[in-house]
C-alpha positions, 0 to 999 in steps of 0.5 A: 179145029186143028189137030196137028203139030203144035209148033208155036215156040210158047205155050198158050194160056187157055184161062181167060185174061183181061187186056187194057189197051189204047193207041200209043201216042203218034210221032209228035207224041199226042195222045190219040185217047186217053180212053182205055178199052178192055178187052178178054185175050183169047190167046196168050203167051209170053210173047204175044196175044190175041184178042177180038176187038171192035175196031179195025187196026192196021198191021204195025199199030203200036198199043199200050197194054195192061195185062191184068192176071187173075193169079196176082194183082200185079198188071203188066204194062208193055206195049204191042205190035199189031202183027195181023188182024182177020176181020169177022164177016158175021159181025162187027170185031177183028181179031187182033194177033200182037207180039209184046214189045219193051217188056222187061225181063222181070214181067216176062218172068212174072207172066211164065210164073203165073202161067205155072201157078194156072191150073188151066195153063196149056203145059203141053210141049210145043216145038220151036217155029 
């Protein structure tokens, strides 16, 4: 584990959430699934998230997602950016790292929001990267 400087710009959640997600439609706007695959985040900011995944995605992917926050009953939609991915030798999942892209200013509020109501929220400080 490390034990240095934290020096990401947000601060993580540690509480687990839920994450819907499924491809974003190609150019020519068809729909790759309509399926929505939930998966627990590992890693959340209000920025960005990290997830195990059972399928490989390619750096640039574009995903809809579906926060769901256990604190209230409102679900965040925005999209992700799939930014990097490290695939398991042991098993079959990747982990997904995704920056949050086309949120508006209100769920970026709402998400800081429920972090401070989360009793398992990481307050720590953090420097700007």
């Amino acid at each position: 584990m490390y034990t240095g400087i934290d020096r990401r710009k947000h601060c993580r959640a540690k509480k687990p959430y839920m994450l819907s997600l499924r491809m974003k439609p190609n150019e020519d706007n068809k729909v790759i699934s309509d399926d929505w695959d939930v998966v627990d985040v590992s890693n959340f900011a209000v920025n960005s998230i990290y997830f195990y995944y059972n399928k490989n995605l390619a750096i640039g992917t574009l995903l809809d997602f579906k926060i769901h926050i256990s604190a209230a009953p409102t679900i965040v939609s925005c999209t992700g950016k799939v930014i990097r991915t490290k695939r398991h030798l042991t098993s079959f999942v990747s982990g997904i790292a995704a920056v949050l892209v086309n949120m508006d200013e209100k769920e970026r509020e709402f998400i800081e929001r429920s972090f401070q109501k989360d009793p398992h929220h990481d307050n720590r400080l953090t420097l700007t990267s």
